[in-house]
VOPAGU-2260 file (C-alpha; in pm, 1 decimal, decimal comma):
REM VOPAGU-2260
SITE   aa  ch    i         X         Y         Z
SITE  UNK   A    0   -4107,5    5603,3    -318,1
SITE  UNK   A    1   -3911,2    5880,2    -121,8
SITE  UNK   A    2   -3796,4    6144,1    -345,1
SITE  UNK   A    3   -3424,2    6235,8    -237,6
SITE  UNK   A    4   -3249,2    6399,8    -576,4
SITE  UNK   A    5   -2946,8    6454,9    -384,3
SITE  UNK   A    6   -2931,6    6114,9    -224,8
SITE  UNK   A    7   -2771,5    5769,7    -327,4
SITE  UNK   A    8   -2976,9    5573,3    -550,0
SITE  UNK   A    9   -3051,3    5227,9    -417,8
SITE  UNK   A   10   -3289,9    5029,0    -650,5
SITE  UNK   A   11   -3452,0    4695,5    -422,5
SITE  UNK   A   12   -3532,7    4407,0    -621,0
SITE  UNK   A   13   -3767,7    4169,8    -443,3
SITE  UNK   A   14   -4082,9    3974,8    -573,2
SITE  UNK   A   15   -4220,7    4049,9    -214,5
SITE  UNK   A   16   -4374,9    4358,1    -166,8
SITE  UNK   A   17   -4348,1    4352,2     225,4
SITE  UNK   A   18   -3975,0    4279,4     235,1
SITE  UNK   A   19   -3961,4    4598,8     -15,7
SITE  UNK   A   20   -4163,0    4818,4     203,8
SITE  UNK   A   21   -3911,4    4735,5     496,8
SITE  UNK   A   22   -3594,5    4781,5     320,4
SITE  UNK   A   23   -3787,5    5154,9     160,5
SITE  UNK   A   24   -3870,6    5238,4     559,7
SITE  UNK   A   25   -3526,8    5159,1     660,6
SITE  UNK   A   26   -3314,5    5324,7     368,2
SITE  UNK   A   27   -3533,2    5613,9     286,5
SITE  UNK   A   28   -3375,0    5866,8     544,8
SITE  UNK   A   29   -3022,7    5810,7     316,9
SITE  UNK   A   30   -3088,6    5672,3     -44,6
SITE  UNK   A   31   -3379,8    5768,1    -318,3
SITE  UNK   A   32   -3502,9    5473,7    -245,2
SITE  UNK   A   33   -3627,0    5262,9    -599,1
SITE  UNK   A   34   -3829,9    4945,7    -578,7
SITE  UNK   A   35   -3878,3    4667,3    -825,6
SITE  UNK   A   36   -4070,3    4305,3    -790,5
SITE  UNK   A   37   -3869,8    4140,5   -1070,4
SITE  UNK   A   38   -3568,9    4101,5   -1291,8
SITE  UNK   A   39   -3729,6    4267,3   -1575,5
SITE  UNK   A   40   -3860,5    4520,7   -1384,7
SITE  UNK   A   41   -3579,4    4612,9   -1204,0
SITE  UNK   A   42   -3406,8    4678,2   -1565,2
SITE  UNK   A   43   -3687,9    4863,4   -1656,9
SITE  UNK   A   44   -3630,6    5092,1   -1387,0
SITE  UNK   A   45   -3234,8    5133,7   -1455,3
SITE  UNK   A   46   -3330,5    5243,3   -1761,7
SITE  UNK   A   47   -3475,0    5532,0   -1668,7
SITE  UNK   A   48   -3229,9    5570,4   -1343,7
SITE  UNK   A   49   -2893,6    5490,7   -1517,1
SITE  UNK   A   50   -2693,9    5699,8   -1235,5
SITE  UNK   A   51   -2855,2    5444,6    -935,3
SITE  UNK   A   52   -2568,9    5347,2    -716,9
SITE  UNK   A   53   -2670,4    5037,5    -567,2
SITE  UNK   A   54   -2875,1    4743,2    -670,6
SITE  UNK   A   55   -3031,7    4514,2    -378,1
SITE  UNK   A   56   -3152,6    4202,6    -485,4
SITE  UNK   A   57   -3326,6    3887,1    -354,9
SITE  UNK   A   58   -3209,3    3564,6    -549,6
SITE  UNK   A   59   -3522,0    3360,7    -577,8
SITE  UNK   A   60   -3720,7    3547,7    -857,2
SITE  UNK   A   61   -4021,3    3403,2   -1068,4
SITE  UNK   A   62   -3831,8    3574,5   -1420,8
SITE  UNK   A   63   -3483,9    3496,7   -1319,9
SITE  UNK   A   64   -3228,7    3466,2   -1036,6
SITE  UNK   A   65   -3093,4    3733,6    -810,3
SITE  UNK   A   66   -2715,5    3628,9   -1018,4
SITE  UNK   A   67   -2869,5    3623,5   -1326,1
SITE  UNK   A   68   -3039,1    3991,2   -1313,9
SITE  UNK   A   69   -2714,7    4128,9   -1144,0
SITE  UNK   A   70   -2470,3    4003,7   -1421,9
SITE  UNK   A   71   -2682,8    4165,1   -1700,3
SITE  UNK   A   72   -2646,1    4541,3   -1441,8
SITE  UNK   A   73   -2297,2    4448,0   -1447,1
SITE  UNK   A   74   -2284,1    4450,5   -1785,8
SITE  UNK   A   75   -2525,7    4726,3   -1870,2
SITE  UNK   A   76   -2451,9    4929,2   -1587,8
SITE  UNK   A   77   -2089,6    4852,8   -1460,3
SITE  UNK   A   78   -2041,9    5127,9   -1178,4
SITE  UNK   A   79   -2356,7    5002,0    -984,3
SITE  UNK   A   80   -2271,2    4851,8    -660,5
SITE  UNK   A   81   -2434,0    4539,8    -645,9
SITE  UNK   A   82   -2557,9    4329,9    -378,7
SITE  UNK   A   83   -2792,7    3945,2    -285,2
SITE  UNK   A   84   -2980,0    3965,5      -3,2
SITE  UNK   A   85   -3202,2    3642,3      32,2
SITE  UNK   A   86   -3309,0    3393,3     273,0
SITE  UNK   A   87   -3280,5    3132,2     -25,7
SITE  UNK   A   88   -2978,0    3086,0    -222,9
SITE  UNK   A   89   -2752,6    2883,1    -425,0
SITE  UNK   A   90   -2421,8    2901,5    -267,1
SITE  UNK   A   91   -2211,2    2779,1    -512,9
SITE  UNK   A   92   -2377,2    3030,3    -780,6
SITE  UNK   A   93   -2296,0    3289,4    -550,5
SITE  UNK   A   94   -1951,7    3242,2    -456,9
SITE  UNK   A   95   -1895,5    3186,0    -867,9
SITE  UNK   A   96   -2081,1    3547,1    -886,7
SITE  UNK   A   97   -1841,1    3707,0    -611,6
SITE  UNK   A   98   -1586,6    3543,7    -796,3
SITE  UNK   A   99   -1653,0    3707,3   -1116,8
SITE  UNK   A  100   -1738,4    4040,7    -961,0
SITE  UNK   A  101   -2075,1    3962,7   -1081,2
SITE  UNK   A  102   -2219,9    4092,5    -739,3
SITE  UNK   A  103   -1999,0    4263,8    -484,8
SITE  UNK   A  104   -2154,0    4158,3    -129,3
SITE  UNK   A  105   -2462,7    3929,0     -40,1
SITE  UNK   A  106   -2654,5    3959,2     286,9
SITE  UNK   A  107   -2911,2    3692,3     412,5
SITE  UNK   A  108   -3249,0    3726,8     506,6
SITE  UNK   A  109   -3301,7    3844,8     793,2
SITE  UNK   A  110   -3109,9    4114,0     802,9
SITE  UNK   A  111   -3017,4    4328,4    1093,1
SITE  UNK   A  112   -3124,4    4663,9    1006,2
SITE  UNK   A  113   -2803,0    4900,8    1139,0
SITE  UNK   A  114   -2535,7    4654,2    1010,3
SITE  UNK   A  115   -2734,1    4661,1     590,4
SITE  UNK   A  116   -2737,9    5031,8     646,3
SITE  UNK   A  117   -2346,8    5064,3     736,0
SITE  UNK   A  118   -2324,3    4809,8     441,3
SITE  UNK   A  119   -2510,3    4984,0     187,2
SITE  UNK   A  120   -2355,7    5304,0     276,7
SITE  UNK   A  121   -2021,6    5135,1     229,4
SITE  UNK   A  122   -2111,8    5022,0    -134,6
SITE  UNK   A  123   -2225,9    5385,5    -193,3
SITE  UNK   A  124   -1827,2    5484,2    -181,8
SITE  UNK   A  125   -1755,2    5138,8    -382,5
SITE  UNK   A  126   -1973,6    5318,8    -644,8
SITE  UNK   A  127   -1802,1    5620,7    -672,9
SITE  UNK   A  128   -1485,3    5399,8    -716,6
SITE  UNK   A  129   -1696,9    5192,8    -985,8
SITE  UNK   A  130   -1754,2    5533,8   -1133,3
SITE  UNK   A  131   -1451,8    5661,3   -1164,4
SITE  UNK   A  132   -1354,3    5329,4   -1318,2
SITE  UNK   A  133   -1654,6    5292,3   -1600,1
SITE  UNK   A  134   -1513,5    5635,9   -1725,8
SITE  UNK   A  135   -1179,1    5492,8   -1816,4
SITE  UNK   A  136   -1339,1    5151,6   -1894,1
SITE  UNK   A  137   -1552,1    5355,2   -2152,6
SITE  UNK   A  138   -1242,6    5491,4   -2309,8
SITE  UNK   A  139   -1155,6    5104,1   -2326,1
SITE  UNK   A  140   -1417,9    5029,1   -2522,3
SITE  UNK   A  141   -1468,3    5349,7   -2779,5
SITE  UNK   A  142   -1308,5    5325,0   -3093,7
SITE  UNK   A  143   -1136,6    5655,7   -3129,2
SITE  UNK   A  144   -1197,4    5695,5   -3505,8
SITE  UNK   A  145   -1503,6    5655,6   -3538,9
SITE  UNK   A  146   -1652,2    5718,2   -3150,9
SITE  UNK   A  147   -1875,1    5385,2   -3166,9
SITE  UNK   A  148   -1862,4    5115,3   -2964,7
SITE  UNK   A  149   -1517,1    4832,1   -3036,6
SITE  UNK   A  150   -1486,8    4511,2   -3117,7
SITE  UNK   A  151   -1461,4    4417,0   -2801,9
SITE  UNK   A  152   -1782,6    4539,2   -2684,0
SITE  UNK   A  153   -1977,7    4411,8   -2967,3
SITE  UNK   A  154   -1848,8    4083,3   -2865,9
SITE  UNK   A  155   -1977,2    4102,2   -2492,3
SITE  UNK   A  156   -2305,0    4276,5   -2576,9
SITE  UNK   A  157   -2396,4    3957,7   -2850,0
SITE  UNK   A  158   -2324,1    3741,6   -2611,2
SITE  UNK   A  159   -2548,6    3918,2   -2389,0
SITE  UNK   A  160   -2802,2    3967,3   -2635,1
SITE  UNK   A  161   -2833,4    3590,2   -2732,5
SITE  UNK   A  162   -2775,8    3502,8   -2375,3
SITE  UNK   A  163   -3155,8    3690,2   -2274,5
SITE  UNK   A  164   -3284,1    3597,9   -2603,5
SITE  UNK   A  165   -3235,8    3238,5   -2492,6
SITE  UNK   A  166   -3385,9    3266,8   -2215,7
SITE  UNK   A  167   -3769,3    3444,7   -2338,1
SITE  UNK   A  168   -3691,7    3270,6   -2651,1
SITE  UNK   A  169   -3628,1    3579,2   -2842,3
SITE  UNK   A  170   -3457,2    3660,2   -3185,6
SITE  UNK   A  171   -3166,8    3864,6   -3209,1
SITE  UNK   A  172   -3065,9    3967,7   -3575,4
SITE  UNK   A  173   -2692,3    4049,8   -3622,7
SITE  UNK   A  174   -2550,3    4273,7   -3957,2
SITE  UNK   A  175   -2234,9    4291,6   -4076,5
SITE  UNK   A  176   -2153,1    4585,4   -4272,0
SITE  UNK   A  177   -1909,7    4704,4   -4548,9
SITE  UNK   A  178   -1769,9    5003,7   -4715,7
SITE  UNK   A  179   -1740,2    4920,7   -5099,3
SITE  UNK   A  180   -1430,2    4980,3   -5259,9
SITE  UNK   A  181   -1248,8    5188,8   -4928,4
SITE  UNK   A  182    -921,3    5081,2   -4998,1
SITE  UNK   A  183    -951,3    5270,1   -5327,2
SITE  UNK   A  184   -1079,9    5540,1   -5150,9
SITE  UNK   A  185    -812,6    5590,6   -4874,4
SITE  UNK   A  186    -551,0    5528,8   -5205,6
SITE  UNK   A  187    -660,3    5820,0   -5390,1
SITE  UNK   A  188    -734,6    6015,3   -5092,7
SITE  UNK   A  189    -534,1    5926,8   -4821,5
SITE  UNK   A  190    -545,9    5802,5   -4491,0
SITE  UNK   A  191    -697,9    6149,4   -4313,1
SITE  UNK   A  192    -960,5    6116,1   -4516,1
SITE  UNK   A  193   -1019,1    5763,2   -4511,6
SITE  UNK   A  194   -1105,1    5833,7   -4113,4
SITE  UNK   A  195   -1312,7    6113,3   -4150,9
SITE  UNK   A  196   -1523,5    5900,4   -4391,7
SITE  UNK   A  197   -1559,7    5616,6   -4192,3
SITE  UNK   A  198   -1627,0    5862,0   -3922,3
SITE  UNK   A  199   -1912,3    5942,2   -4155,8
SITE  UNK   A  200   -2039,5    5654,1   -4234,1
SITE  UNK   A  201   -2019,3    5588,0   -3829,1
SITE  UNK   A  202   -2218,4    5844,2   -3731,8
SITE  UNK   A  203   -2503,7    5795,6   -4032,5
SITE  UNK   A  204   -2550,7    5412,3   -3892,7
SITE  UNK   A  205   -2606,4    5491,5   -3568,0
SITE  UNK   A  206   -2881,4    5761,5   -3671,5
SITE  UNK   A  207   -3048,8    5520,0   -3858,5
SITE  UNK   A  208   -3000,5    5197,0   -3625,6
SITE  UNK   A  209   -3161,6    5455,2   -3405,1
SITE  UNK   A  210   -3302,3    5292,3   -3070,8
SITE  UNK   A  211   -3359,7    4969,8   -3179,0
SITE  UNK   A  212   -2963,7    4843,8   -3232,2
SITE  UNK   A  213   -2664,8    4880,3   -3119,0
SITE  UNK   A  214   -2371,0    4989,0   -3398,4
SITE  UNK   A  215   -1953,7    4919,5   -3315,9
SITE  UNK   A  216   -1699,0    4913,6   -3533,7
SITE  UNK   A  217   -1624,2    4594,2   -3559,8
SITE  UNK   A  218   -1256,5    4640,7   -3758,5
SITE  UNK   A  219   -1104,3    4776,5   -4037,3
SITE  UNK   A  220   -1431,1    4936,4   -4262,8
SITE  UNK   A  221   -1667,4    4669,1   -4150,6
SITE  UNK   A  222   -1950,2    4750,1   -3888,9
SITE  UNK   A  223   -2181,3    4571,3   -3709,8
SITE  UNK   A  224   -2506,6    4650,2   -3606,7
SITE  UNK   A  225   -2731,7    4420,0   -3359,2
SITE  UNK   A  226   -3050,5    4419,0   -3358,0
SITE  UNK   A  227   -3244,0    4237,3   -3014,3
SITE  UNK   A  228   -3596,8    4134,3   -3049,7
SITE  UNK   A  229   -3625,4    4196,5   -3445,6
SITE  UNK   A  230   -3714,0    3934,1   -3614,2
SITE  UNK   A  231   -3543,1    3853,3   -4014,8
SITE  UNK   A  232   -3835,1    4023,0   -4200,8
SITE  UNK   A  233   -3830,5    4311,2   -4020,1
SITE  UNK   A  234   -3422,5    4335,7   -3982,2
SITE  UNK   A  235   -3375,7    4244,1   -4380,5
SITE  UNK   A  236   -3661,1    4604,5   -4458,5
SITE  UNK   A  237   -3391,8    4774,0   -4191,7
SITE  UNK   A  238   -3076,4    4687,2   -4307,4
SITE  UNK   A  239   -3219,1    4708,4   -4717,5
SITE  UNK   A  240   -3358,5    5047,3   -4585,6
SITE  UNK   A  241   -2961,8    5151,9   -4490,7
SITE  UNK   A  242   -2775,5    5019,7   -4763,9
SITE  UNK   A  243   -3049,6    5237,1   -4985,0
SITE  UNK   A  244   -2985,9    5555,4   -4771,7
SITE  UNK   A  245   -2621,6    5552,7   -4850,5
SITE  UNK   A  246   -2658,3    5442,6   -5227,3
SITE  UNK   A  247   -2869,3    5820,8   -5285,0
SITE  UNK   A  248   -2721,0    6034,7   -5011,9
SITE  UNK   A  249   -2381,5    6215,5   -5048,1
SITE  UNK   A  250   -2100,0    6282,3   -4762,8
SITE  UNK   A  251   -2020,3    6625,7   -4765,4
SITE  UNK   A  252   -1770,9    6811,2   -4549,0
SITE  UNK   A  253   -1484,4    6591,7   -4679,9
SITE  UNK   A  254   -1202,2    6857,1   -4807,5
SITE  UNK   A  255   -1508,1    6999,7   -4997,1
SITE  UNK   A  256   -1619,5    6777,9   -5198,9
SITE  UNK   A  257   -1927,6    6548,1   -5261,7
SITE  UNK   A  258   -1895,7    6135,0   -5209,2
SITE  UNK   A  259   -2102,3    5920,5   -5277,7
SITE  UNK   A  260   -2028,8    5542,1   -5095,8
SITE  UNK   A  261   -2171,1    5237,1   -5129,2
SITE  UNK   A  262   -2185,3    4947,2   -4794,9
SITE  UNK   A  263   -2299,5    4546,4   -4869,0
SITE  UNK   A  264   -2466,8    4418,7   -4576,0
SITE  UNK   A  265   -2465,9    4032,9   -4443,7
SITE  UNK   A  266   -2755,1    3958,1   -4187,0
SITE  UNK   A  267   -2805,4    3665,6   -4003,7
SITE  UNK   A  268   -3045,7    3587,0   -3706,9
SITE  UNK   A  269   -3035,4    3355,2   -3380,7
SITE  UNK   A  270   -3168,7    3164,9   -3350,0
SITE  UNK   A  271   -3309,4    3090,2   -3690,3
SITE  UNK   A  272   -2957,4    3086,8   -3843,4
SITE  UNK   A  273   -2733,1    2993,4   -3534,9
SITE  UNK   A  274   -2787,2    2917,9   -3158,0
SITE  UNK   A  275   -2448,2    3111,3   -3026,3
SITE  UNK   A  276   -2362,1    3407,4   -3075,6
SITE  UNK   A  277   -1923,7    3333,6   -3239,7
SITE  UNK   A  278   -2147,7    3113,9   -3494,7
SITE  UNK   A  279   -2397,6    3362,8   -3523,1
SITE  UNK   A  280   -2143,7    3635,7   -3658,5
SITE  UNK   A  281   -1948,6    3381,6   -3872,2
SITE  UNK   A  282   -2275,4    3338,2   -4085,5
SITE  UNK   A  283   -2343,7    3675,7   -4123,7
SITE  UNK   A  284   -1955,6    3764,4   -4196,9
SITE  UNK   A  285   -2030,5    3465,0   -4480,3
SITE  UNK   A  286   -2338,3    3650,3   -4594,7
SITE  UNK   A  287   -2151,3    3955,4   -4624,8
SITE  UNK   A  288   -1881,7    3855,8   -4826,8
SITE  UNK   A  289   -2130,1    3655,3   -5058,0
SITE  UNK   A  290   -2294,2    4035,0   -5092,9
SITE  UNK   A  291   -1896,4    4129,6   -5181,5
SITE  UNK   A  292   -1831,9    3861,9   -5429,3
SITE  UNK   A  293   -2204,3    3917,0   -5606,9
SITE  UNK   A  294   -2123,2    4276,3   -5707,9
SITE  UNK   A  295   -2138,7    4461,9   -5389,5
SITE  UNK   A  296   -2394,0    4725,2   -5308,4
SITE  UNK   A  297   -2676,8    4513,5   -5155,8
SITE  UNK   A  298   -2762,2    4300,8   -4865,7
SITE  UNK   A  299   -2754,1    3897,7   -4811,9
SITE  UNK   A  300   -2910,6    3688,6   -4567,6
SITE  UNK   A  301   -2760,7    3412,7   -4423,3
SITE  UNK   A  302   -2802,4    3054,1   -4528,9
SITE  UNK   A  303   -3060,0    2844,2   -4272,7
SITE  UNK   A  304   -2884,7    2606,6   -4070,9
C-alpha cells in the first residue's frame, strides 16, 4: 500500500489480486492507494478510512456485486465518488445504478491506463462536490432537538439493515422507545424544558446503545434504536438493561432540579417477527403501545408472526 496522507484516497475493490496490483502501480504516484478483494472487505476498510474519496470496483464479486457493495457506500458513505470497472457486467443493473446515482461512472476492463487516471482524478473534484453536499445533507437528516439521527434516516438505514441481513441471513432487532407520561411533563414544565429533557434522554440512549445500534428520534418522544446482528435474547437483556437505567438514574441540570423519567420499550426482530423492514417497525410500534396500555415502565416483545 503506498502511504500518501496528503493524497486522494482511492479504495480498489477487486477479487483479483493482479488487477489490484496494476491499478496500485498505476494510481500510487496520485492517490493513497487502498485495496480490497471483496464487498465486505472493502467496507471493512471504509470503516477505518471514512474520508476515502473514491471507490473502484469490479462487478463480479464472490460476496456480492460491484452495484450491490456501491449502493450500501452510497448510503454509508455518501460523498465517496464511486465507480464499476469490470470486464463482466450486467448492463441493465448498471444503467439502473447510474440512474439512481448509485455509482457515478463505470469503466470496462481493459482499461487504458492515462484515460482511468484523468477519470479518477476527475471524480476526486466530484468528491469534494459530494463533500460539500453530505455536510448540508447531514443537517437534513439531524434532528435539531435532540442532535440524533431523524425519522427519515432511521427509515433508510432499516431498510438497509434488513436489506444485508437478508442477504447473510442475519437478524436485525428494532426498539421502539417511549417517554412515560411527557405530555404531563412539558404541561407542568413547559415546552423549553420538555426539549432539554428529551435532549436528555437523547443523549443517555445513545451512550448506552453504544456501538452496537444506531438511535434517531423517530417523532414526537418516541425513539428508536436498531440493533444489526443481535439476536431477541440478547436485544430483550439490552433494551430491559435501558429501561432499568432510566427507572434509578436522575436528570439533573434541568432548571435545577432532580427528574426522574420512566421510557416503555417495544422490540421486535426480522426476521423472526417480520421479513421487511415498514412491517418490522409496525410490530414493534404494537409492542410498544401494549408496554403503554399494561402500565408503562417496562419492555414488550413483539408477537411471532
Amino acid at each position: 500500500m503506498n502511504e500518501k496522507p496528503f493524497s486522494p484516497k482511492i479504495l480498489c475493490v477487486d477479487d483479483e489480486p493482479s488487477i489490484l496490483n496494476s491499478l496500485e502501480r498505476l494510481l500510487r504516484d496520485r492517490f493513497h492507494v487502498l485495496t480490497a478483494e471483496s464487498g465486505k472487505n472493502g467496507l471493512e476498510t471504509l470503516r477505518s478510512h471514512p474520508d476515502c474519496a473514491i471507490v473502484l470496483s469490479d462487478y463480479r464479486m464472490p460476496d456480492m456485486t460491484g452495484v450491490e457493495f456501491l449502493r450500501q457506500v452510497r448510503v454509508l458513505y455518501p460523498q465517496t465518488s464511486r465507480a464499476i470497472l469490470s470486464g463482466q457486467i450486467d448492463l441493465q443493473s448498471v444503467s439502473d445504478a447510474l440512474n439512481a446515482a448509485d455509482i457515478h461512472k463505470f469503466f470496462l476492463k481493459p482499461w487504458e491506463n492515462e484515460y482511468l487516471v484523468l477519470q479518477m482524478l476527475e471524480a476526486v473534484q466530484l468528491h469534494r462536490t459530494l463533500t460539500e453536499k453530505a455536510h448540508f445533507e447531514h443537517l437534513s437528516i439531524t434532528d435539531p432537538i435532540t442532535q440524533l439521527t431523524n425519522h427519515r434516516f432511521f427509515q433508510d438505514r432499516l431498510r438497509l439493515n434488513v436489506e444485508q441481513a437478508r442477504g447473510t441471513n442475519g437478524e436485525v432487532a428494532l426498539v421502539m422507545f417511549d417517554v412515560d407520561n411527557f405530555k404531563t411533563f412539558n404541561d407542568r414544565f413547559g415546552h423549553p424544558e420538555g426539549d432539554r429533557l428529551l435532549f436528555a434522554v437523547a443523549t443517555t440512549l445513545k451512550k448506552l446503545a453504544g456501538d452496537a445500534g444506531t438511535v434517531s428520534r423517530y417523532g414526537g418522544e418516541e425513539f428508536s434504536m436498531i440493533l444489526p446482528g443481535m439476536n431477541q435474547v440478547d436485544a430483550l437483556a439490552l433494551t430491559e438493561s435501558v429501561r432499568a437505567h432510566f427507572e434509578r438514574t436522575a436528570f439533573t441540570g434541568l432548571s435545577a432540579r432532580q427528574v426522574y423519567v420512566t421510557i416503555s420499550a417495544g422490540l421486535a426482530v426480522f426476521p423472526v417477527h417480520s421479513g421487511e423492514a415498514k412491517a418490522l417497525i409496525e410490530a414493534a410500534d404494537r409492542a410498544l403501545y401494549a408496554a403503554k396500555r399494561q402500565g408503562r415502565n417496562q419492555v414488550v416483545v413483539a408477537s411471532n408472526r
